[in-house]
Structures are given as C-alpha cells and as structure tokens.
N, C-alpha and C positions, 0 to 999 in steps of 0.2 A: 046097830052098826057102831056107833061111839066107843061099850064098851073096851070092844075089839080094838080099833084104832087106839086108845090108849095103852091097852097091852104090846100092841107091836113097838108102839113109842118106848115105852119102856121098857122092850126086849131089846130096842135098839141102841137108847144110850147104855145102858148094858154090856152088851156087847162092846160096845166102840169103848167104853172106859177101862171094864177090866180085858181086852186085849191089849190095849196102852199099860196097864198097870201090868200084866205080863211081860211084854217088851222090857220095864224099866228095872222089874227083878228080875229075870233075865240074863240083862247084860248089864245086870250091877257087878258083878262077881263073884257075889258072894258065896261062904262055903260052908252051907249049912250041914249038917248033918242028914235031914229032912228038910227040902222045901218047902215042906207045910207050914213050917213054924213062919215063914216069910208070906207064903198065899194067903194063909187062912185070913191073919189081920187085912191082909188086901183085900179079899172080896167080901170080907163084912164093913169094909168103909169103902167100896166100890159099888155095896148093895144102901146103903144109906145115904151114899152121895147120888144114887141113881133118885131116888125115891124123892128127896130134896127137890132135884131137877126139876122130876116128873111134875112136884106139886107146884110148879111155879111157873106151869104152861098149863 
C-alpha cells in the first residue's frame, strides 16, 4: 500500500505544479512561435522540483 500512496503523492504535487506553471505561461503573453520552446523547460523543472518535494516528505 505505501508504494502506491507515494505515487499518487507525487502525481499530485505534479499535477498542482505544472498546472500553475501552465497558468503562468499562459498568461504571460508571450509570442512564441511554438510553445514548446516555453513548456518543455517548464515541465522538466516542474518534474525536478516535483521530485525534490516528494523526497522531503
């Protein structure tokens, strides 16, 4: 049972981070050609800052 509990943990601050970090590029304005160039750095420091979290609970 632990393992599990700790994956939803971590699917949840996940979730709750990078839809904030959604929100904030967003409605930043900006006008990229491809939003990927703005996503991608976002969810690989949304997936590292999740992971951080996780290990400190």
């Amino acid at each position: 049972m632990k393992p599990a509990v700790g994956a939803i943990r971590r699917a949840s601050i996940y979730a709750v981070v990078s839809y904030g970090g959604l929100v904030l590029i967003n409605n930043s304005g900006l006008q990229l050609p491809s939003m990927w160039i703005a996503y991608l750095p976002m969810f690989i420091g949304v997936y590292v800052f999740t992971q951080w979290v996780d290990r400190k609970f």
